[in-house]
Each structure stands twice: as C-alpha cells, then as structure tokens.
C-alpha positions as CSV (number, residue, x, y, z in Angstrom):
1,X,86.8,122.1,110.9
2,X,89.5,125.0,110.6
3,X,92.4,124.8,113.2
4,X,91.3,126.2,116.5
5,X,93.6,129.5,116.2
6,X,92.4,132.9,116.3
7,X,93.9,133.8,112.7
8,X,96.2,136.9,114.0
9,X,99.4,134.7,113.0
10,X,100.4,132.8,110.4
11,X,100.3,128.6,110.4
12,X,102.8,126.4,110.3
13,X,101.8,122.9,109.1
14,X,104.5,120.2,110.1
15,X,103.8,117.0,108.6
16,X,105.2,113.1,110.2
17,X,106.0,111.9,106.7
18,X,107.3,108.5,108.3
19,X,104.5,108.1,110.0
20,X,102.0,108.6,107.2
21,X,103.9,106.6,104.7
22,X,103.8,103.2,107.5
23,X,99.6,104.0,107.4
24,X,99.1,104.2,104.1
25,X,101.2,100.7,103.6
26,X,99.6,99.0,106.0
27,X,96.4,100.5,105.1
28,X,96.2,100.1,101.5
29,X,96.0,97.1,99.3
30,X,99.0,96.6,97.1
31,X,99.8,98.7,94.5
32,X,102.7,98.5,92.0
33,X,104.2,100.2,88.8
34,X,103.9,98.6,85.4
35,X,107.7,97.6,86.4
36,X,106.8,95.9,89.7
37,X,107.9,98.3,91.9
38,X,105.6,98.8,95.1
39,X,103.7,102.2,95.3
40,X,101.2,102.0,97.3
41,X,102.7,104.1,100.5
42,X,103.8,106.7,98.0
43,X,100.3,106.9,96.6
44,X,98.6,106.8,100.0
45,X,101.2,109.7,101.6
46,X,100.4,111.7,98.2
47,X,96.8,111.4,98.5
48,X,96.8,112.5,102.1
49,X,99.6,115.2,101.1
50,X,96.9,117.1,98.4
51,X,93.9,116.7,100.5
52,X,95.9,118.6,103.6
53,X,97.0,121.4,100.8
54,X,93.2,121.7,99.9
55,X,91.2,122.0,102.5
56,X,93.7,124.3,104.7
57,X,95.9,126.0,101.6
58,X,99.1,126.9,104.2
59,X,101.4,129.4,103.2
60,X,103.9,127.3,105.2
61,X,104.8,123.8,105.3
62,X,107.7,120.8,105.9
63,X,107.5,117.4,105.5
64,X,110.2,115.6,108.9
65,X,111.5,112.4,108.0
66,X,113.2,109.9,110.3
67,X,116.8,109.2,110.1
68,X,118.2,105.8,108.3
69,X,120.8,105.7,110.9
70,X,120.7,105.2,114.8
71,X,119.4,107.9,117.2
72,X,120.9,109.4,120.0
73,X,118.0,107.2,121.9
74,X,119.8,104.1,120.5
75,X,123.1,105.2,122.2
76,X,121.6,106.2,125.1
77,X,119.5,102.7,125.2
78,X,120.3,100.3,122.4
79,X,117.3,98.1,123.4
80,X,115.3,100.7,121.9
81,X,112.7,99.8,119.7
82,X,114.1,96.5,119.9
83,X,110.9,94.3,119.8
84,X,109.7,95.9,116.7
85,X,109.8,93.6,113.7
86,X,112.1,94.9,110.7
87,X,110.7,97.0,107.9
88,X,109.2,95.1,105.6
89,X,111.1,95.4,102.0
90,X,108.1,96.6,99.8
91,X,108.3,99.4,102.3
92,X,111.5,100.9,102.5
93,X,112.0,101.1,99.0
94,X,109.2,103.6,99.0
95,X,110.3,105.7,101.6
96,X,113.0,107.3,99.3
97,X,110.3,107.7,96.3
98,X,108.0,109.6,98.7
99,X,111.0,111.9,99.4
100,X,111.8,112.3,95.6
101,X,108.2,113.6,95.5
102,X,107.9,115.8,98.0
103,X,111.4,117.6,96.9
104,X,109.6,117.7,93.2
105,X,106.8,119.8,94.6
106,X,108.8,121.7,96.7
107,X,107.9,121.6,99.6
108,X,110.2,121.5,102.3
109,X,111.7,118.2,103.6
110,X,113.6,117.8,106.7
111,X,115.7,115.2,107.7
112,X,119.0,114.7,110.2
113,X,121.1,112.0,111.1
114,X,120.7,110.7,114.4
115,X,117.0,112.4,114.9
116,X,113.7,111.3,114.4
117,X,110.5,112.9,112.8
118,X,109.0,113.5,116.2
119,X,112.4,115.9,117.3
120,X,112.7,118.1,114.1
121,X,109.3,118.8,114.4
122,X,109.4,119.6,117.8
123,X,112.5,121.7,117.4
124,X,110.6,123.3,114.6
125,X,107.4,124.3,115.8
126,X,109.3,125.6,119.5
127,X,111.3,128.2,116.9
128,X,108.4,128.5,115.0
129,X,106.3,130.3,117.7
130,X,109.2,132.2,118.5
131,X,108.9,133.6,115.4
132,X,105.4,134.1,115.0
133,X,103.9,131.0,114.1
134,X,101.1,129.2,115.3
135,X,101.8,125.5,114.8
136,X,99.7,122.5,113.4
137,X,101.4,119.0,113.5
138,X,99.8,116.6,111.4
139,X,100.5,113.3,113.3
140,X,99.2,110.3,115.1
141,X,101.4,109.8,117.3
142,X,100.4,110.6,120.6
143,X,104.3,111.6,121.9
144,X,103.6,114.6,120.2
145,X,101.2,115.9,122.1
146,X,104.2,116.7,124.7
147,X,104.4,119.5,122.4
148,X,100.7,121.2,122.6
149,X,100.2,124.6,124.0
150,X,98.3,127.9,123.0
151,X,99.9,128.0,119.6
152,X,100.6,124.6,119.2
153,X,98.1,122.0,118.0
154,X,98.3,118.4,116.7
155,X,95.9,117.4,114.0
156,X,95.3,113.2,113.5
157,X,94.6,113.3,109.9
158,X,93.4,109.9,109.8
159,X,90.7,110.7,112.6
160,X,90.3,113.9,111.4
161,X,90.9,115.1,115.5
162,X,92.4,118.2,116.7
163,X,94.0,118.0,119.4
164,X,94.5,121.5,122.1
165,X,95.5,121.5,125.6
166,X,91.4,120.6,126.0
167,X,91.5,117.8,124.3
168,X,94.4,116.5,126.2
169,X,93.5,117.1,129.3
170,X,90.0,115.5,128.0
171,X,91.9,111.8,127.0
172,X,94.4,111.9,129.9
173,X,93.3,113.8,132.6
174,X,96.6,115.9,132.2
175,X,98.2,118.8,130.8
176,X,100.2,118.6,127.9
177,X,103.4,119.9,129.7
178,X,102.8,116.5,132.3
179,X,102.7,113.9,129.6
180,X,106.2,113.5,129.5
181,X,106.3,112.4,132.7
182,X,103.4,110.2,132.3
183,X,104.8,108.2,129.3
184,X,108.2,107.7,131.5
185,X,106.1,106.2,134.2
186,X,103.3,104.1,131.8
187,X,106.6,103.4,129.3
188,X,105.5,102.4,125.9
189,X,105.7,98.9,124.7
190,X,105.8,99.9,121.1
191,X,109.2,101.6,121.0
192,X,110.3,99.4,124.6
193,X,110.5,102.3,126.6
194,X,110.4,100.4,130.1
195,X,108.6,102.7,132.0
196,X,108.3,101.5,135.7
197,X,107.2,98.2,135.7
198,X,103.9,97.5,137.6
199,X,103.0,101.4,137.3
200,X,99.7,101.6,135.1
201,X,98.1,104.6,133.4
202,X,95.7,105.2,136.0
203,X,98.2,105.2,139.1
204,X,100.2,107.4,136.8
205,X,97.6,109.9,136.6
206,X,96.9,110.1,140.2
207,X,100.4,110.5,141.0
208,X,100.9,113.4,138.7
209,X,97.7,114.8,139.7
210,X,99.0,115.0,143.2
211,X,102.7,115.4,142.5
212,X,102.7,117.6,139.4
213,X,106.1,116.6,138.2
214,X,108.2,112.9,138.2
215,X,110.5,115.3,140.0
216,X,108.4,116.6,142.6
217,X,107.0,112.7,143.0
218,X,110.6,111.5,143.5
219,X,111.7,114.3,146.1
220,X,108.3,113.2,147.5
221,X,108.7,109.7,147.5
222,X,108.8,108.8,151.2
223,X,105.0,110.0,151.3
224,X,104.1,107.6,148.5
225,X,102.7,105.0,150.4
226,X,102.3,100.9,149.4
227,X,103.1,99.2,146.5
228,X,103.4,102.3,144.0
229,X,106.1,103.8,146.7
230,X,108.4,101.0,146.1
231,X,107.8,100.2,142.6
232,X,108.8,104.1,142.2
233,X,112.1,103.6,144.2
234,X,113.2,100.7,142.9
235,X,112.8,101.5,139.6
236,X,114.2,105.3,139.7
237,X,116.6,104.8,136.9
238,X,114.2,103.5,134.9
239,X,111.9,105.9,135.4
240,X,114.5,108.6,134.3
241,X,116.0,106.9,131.7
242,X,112.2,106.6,130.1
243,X,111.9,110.3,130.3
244,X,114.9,111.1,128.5
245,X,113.7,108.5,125.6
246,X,110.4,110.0,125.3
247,X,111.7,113.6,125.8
248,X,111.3,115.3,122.0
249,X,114.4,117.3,121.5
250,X,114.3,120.7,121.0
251,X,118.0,121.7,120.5
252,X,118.9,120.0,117.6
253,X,121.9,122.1,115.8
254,X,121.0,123.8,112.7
255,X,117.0,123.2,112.7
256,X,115.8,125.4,115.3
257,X,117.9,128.4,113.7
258,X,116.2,127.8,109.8
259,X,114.9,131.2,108.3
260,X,111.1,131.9,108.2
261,X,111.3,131.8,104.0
262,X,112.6,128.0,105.0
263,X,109.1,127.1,105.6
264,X,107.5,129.1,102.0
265,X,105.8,126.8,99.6
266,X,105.4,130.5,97.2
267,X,105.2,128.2,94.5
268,X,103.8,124.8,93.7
269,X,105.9,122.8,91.4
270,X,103.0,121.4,89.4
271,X,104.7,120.6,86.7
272,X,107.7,118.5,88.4
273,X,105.2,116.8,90.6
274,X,103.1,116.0,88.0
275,X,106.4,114.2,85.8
276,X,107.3,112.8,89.2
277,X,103.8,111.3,89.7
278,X,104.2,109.4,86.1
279,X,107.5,108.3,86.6
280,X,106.0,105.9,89.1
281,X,102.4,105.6,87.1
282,X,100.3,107.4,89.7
283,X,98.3,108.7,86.5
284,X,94.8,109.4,88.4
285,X,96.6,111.6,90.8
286,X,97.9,113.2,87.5
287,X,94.6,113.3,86.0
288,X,92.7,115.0,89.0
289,X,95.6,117.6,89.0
290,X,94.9,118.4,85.3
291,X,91.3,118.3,86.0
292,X,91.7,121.4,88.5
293,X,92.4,124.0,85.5
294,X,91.8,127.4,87.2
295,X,92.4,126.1,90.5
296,X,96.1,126.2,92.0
297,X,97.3,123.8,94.4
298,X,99.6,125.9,95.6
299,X,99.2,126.0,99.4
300,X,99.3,130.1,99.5
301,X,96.2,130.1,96.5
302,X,92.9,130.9,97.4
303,X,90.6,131.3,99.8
304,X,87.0,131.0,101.2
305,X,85.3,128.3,99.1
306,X,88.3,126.8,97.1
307,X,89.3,125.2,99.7
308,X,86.4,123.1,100.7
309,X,85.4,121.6,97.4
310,X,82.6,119.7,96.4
311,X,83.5,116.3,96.7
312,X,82.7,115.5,93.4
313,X,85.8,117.6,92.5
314,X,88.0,115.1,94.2
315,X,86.7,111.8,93.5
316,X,88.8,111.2,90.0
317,X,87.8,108.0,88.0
318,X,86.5,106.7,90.8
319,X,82.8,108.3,90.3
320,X,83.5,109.6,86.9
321,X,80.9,107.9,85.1
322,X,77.7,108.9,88.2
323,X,78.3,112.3,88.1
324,X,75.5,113.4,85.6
325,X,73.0,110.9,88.1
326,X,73.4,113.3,91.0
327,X,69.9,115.0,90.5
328,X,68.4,112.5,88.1
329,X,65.2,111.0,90.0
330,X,64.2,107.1,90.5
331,X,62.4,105.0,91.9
332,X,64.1,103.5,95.8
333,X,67.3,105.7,95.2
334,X,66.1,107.0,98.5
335,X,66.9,103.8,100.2
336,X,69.6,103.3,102.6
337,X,72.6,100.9,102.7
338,X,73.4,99.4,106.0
339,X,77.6,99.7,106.5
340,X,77.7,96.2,107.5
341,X,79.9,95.0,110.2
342,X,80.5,91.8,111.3
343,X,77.0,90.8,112.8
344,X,75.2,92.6,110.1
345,X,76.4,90.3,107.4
346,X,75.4,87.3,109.2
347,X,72.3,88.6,109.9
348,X,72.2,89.1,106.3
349,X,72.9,85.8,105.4
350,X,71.1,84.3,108.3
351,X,68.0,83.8,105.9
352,X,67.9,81.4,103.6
353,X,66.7,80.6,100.4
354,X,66.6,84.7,99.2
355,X,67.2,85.8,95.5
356,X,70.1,88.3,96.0
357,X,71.5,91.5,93.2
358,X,75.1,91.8,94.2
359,X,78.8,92.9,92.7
360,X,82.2,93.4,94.1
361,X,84.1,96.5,93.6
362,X,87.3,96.2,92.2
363,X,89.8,97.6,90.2
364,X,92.1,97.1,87.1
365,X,94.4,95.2,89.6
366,X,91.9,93.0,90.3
367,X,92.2,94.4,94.7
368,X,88.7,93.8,96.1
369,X,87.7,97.1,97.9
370,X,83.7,95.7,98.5
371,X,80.6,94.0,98.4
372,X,77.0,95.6,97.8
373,X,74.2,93.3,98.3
374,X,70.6,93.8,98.3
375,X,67.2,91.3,98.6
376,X,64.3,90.5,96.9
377,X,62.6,89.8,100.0
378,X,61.5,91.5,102.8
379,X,64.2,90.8,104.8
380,X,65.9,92.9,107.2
381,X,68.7,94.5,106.5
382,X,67.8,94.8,102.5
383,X,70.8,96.2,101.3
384,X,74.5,96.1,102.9
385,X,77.3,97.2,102.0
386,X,80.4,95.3,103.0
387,X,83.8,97.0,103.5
388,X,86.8,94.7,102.5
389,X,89.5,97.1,102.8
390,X,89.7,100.0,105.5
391,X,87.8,102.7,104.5
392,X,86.6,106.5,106.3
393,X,83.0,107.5,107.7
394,X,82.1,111.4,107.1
395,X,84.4,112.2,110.2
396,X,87.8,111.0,108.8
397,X,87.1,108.0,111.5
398,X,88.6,104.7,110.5
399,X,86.4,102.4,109.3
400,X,87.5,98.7,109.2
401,X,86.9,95.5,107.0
402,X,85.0,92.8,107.8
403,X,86.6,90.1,108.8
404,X,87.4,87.3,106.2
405,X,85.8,84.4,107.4
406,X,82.4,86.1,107.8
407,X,82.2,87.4,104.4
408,X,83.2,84.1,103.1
409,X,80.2,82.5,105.0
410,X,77.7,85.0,104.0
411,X,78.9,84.5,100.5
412,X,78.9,80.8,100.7
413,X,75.0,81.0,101.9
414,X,74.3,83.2,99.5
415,X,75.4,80.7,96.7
416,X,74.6,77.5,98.3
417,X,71.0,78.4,99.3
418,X,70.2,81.5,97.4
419,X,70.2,82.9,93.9
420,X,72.3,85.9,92.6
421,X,72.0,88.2,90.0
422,X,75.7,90.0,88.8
423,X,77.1,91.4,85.8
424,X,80.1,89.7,84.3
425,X,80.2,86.2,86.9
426,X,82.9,84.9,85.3
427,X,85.5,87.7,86.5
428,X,83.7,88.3,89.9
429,X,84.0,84.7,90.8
430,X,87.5,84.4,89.4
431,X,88.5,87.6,91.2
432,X,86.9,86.2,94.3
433,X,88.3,82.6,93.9
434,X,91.7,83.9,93.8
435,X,91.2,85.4,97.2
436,X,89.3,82.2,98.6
437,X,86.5,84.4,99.4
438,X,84.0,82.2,97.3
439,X,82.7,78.3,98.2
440,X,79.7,77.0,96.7
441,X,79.7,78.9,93.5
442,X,80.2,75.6,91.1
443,X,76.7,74.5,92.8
444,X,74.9,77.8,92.5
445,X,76.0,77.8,88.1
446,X,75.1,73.9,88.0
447,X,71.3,74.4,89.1
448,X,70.8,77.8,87.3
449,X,70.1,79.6,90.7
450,X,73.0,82.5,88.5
451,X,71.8,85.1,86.2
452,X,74.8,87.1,84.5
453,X,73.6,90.3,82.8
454,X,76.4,90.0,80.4
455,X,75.5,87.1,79.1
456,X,71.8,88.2,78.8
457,X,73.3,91.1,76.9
458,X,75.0,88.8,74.6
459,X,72.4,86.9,73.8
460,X,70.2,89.5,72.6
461,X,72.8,91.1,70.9
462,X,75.9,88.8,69.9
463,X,76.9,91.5,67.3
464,X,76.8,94.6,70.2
465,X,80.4,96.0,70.8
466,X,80.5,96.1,74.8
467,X,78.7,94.5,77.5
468,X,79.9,96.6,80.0
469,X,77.3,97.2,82.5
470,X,77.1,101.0,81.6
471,X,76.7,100.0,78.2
472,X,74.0,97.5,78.8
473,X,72.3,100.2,81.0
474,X,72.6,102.9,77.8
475,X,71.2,100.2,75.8
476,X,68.6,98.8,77.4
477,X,67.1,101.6,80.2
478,X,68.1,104.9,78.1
479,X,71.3,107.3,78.8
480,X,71.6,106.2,82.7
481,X,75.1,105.8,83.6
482,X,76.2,104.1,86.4
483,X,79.2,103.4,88.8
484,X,81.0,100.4,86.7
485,X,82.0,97.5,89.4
486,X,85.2,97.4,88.2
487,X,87.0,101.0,89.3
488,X,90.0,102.9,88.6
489,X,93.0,101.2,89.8
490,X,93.7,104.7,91.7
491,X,90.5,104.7,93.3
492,X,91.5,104.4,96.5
493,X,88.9,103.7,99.1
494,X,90.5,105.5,102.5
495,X,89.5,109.0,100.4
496,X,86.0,109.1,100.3
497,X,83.5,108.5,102.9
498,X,81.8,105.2,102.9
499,X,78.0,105.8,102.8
500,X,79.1,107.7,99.6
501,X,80.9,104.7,98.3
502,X,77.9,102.5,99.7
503,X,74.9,104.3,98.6
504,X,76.3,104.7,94.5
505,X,76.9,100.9,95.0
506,X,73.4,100.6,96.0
507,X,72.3,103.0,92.8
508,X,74.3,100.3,90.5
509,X,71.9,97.4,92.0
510,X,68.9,99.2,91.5
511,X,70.2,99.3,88.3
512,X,71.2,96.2,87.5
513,X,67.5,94.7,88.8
514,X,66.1,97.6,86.3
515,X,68.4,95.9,83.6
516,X,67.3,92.2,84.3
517,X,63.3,93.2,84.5
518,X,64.2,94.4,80.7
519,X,66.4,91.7,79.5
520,X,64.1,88.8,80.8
521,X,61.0,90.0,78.9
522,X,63.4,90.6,75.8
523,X,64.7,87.0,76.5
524,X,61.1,85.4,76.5
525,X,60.0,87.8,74.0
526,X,63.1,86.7,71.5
C-alpha cells in the first residue's frame, strides 16, 4: 500500500529510531558479534531501515533519536516515566551503534538535548508542510497521531497500518486535533502520565464529543453532572499538567528552521554502510546489499517495479538454497501448513501413538526460530507449523510464539508416545535440551521409535563427504534442493511472512519422508 497522498508534493519520511531499536530487542532472539557485543537491535532497526527505503524509495528522510539526558517533561514532572524499569544493558550499548550506522549511510539523524523522538519529529513534519511536504511518520506510538492531518500521516511499520484522520477517528472516535486532550484525561500508565484518576477512555470520549476541547469541558464544568463532574474538578491540575506532558512540541529552537536539502538522501553511502555493517559482522545484510548489483538503494533511485521486489530478492541466505524449487512440480507440495497457535498444537498432539517427520529451524547460533511437523496418519491438522519466535503474516501483522509450556508438551507426546523421523537428532535434541523444550527423548532413542536420516546416510555411505540434508537429497532423490533446517544466522524471522516460512518448511518434510522411503529400501537392500 502506497501512502494515502495525492503525489503533487513531495514526502517526507520521519522515522522513531528509539522506538524501533526497543522492538527489534525485544523482538528478536539474541544476536552478538564474534567479540560478544549484542547486535541484535542494530540488526533488527537495519532490517526495518532497508525494507522502508525499498518499497517507498523517498527522496527525503531523518532518523529522531531521544535525548540521553532529562526532558523538559522531567523538570516539569520528575515522576515521569518513573515506573518504567531501567534499560536493560545489552540495550543501550546498541543505541549508539545504530546511530554510527545510520550517520554511515547518510541519512539524516536528529537528536537534541532535553527532547524526545516524538517532539523533533513533530517540530519537523509541522515545518515540513510549511514547506511543501507531505509527511509520513514511521512510528507506533500512538502520541503521534496528535500530529495527523491532510498532509500528515503515521505509518506502524510493524502492523504495516496507515494511519489518516479516518483511521483515527475509526480507533477513537475522535479527531486527531482532540487526542491531546483525550490522553490528558485517560493519562498513560506507561510513561505515568496521571491523567484524572477515575476518568476512563470511554467517558473521555463522550466528554470530548460533547465538549470539543478540555478547555471548553472545564469552562463547562458546572453542567458536567455526577461523578465525572467532580472527578474533573478535583483533579483540574492534573488534568492540565497531563496535557502539557503529552503535548509534542513544536517550537524546539533550531529544528523547525533546518533547510529543505537537510532532509536529501542524494546519495546512498553504500560503501560506508556496507564497512559499517562488517564492523559489527552483519555480513547477510552485506551480502543482500552486494546481491542488488544494478539496483541502488538509494532512496531517490527508481521507480515503478523496483520498488516492490519479488520477495525472493530479499530473502538472503535464508531461502538461498529453494530458490531453483519454485516451479519444480511434486507430489503434496500443494498441501497446506496450519500456523499453529496454542490450541492447534495440542490438538496436534492430542493423538497418540502417530509416526511423526519433524525439524526445528535454527541457525548457526543455535536460536530456535520453529517447529514443522507433519503425520503419517489421517489426523487432523496433518502438518503445523509452530512459531517459536515472533514472526509477521502477509499484512506486516504481529504474529506471536507459542507459548513454552505447550510446545514442550506436544514435544514430549510426540516422543513418549510417538515416533519421529529428523535429520541430524543429535544436534536437534541437543539444541532443544539446552532450551528445556525436550522431555522424553532418552525413551523415544532407547526403544528405536527415532530414525535419523543422517545416520541412514552414513551407513550407506561411511566414505560420503556431507550428510547434510541437501546433500542426502542430491544423492539419493536427484538435484532437489531444499531449505537446510539449520539457517543463516541473519535469517531473521520478523522479515518474511510466515506461511512462506511455513509452507518451504513443509516442502523440507516432504522431502525428508521422500529421503527415508529411499534410504530404508537401500538399508534392507544392503
């Protein structure tokens, strides 16, 4: 979906680099440097970074950072943000590397002290349209919606939503130009604004509805009747204090006044990113940058097409060895792979006694990203796909992990009643032991109920050189390649939809069950 402008001026893209960097850590599994040193909000902001630059190729573009110090919030209320915990160490040592890489690209980077993200962009984007602009803030944070008019729109990257004066008027049942007023009566828990205490979202909206303004409600207040009335006079200097906190600041000295050119990306600094990038060993960013040879990333380059690439184009190691399968024909590729939640894997496992072909996904770090599983039987659902880290549907919607304690369970039945076919048991069961996502395995080896397809490989061919699975496959079922269970350590899971992920999972099973057909007759035959 393209911004929802009418394309007479130019956009602005205006990016929450704090609040992208705290997603990606919390959304990612870790990542580090061969030094130890934690990357994996860099790498997460970076992915995010490229994708935006692809799909919408703006000539024009700034990255706001918060300030380190206090803000002229914390001297106006110093029990602001109070009740948030502290950042967490493996996390503010990245905030400066993510800066280091965005000024290596060059792409503008704001930052002043006493200010947050939130007020440069909103001092920003109010001079931008001054100037000519229309306005896209990439952010989730909903206090920027205050900022939404005709040529100001806030796209949540994550959700892939954009959000106009519709679509707040759709979720709040207000303008945009009222929701200042409704966050300093609602307050927000998160950043302890008070709000007025006892005053709930949907009294909120029907005061506003009828009063239009928390200053037209207050020189109204005698006709607010009942509780709300005196909740509202009680707490006046709350209330007012709350709306300066949540106020974005449009005024701030030497931002709103920055030259058009300030926004330019004219040039993308490919090759400083790209030394940047290996500095802190994000080599399959550096490898899909290389990969793009007649295609700039420079936000100005290009138009039409480029900018909404095949997917394939993207997916870096991840699906590097799939890519010639995409219009190779066999037998039950057709079949669908259930997305399991939480019920679906119990149902899975709800039947005992099934033989089951299943693999984790991992990656050189040994981080679990998934489980595919599929039955012999007739048994519904056949094949599921089990998210263990957050990954995206189609939309950009958040789609979340299973919890724990059911994938342990459905493993544990699996093993205790079942039998399972995998390649390479030894590291899947070590990789899950570690995470004390396996019980019953030592049970399941003991009575033979485990075929290994490496081992089968091995013992039809001691003297082969690899066992991998794609190997096996070459060997045994012709020049098939398939997705490898163990993935690039850069593969990272939040960037491609999941029925994709899911459904070349479910191509490696029917693979593997292909390959043990094969190697069983050899076996018998040997």
């Amino acid at each position: 979906m393209k911004p929802p402008f009418n394309g007479s001026r130019p956009i602005l893209y205006l990016i929450d680099g704090n609040a992208y960097v705290h997603r990606a850590f919390h959304a990612l599994p870790p990542l580090t440097t061969a030094a130890g040193l934690p990357i994996n909000a860099a790498y997460g902001f970076v992915r995010m970074l490229l994708k935006l630059m692809r799909q919408y190729r703006s000539e024009y573009l700034a990255v706001c950072f918060d300030s380190p110090k206090p803000t002229f919030r914390h001297e106006r209320y110093p029990a602001y943000k109070a009740t948030r915990k502290a950042m967490e160490d493996d996390l503010r040592v990245q905030i400066p590397i993510v800066q280091e890489l965005v000024d290596s690209a060059g792409i503008p980077r704001i930052m002043r002290d006493g200010f947050e993200a939130d007020d440069l962009i909103a001092c920003l984007a109010t001079d931008a349209v001054r100037q000519g602009f229309d306005v896209v803030v990439v952010s989730g944070d909903k206090d920027v919606l205050q900022l939404v008019d005709e040529h100001v729109v806030v796209y949540n990257e994550s959700r892939n939503a954009w959000m106009d004066a519709g679509a707040v008027r759709a979720k709040y049942g207000l303008d945009p130009g009222q929701l200042v007023d409704y966050f300093a009566l609602t307050g927000d828990a998160s950043d302890n604004v008070p709000g007025v205490r006892g005053i709930g979202e949907k009294t909120a909206r029907a005061l506003l509805e009828q009063h239009h303004s928390l200053d037209q409600l207050y020189r109204n207040i005698e006709h607010v009747v009942g509780n709300a009335g005196r909740l509202l006079a009680a707490q006046r200097e709350n209330a007012e204090l709350s709306r300066d906190l949540v106020t974005l600041r449009r005024d701030i000295p030497g931002v709103g006044c920055l030259e058009r050119e300030a926004f330019h990306c004219e040039k993308f600094r490919r090759k400083e990113f790209i030394a940047c990038l290996l500095k802190y060993d994000m080599r399959g960013l550096v490898g899909e940058l290389r990969s793009e040879e007649r295609q700039s990333l420079s936000p100005g380059a290009g138009t039409g097409g480029g900018a909404h690439r095949d997917a394939d184009a993207m997916t870096g190691d991840l699906f590097a060895a799939v890519r010639r399968t995409r219009d190779m024909p066999s037998s039950g590729l057709s079949e669908n792979v259930l997305i399991a939640n939480e019920s679906a894997v119990r149902s899975f496992a709800g039947v005992g006694g099934p033989s089951v072909t299943g693999t984790i996904l991992f990656d050189d770090e040994r981080v679990v990203f998934g489980c595919v599983l599929q039955r012999s039987d007739a048994g519904e659902p056949r094949s599921i796909y089990i998210p263990l880290v957050l990954h995206v549907d189609e939309n950009g919607a958040e789609v979340p992990p299973v919890p724990r304690e059911c994938v342990v369970s459905c493993l544990e039945g699996i093993l205790r009643r079942g039998s399972l076919v995998t390649h390479d048991l030894k590291t899947q069961l070590s990789i899950l032991g570690e995470r004390e996502l396996c019980v019953g395995a030592a049970a399941c080896i003991r009575e033979g109920r485990c075929e290994d397809l490496m081992l089968a490989g091995y013992a039809l061919n001691p003297a082969g050189r690899e066992y991998t699975l794609s190997a096996l496959v070459q060997e045994h079922l012709g020049d098939r390649p398939v997705m490898e269970p163990r993935v690039s350590r850069h593969a990272v899971f939040t960037e491609y939809p999941v029925r994709r992920i899911a459904q070349k999972a479910l191509e490696t099973l029917h693979r593997m069950r292909e390959l043990r057909e094969v190697l069983s007759e050899r076996l018998r035959e040997a």
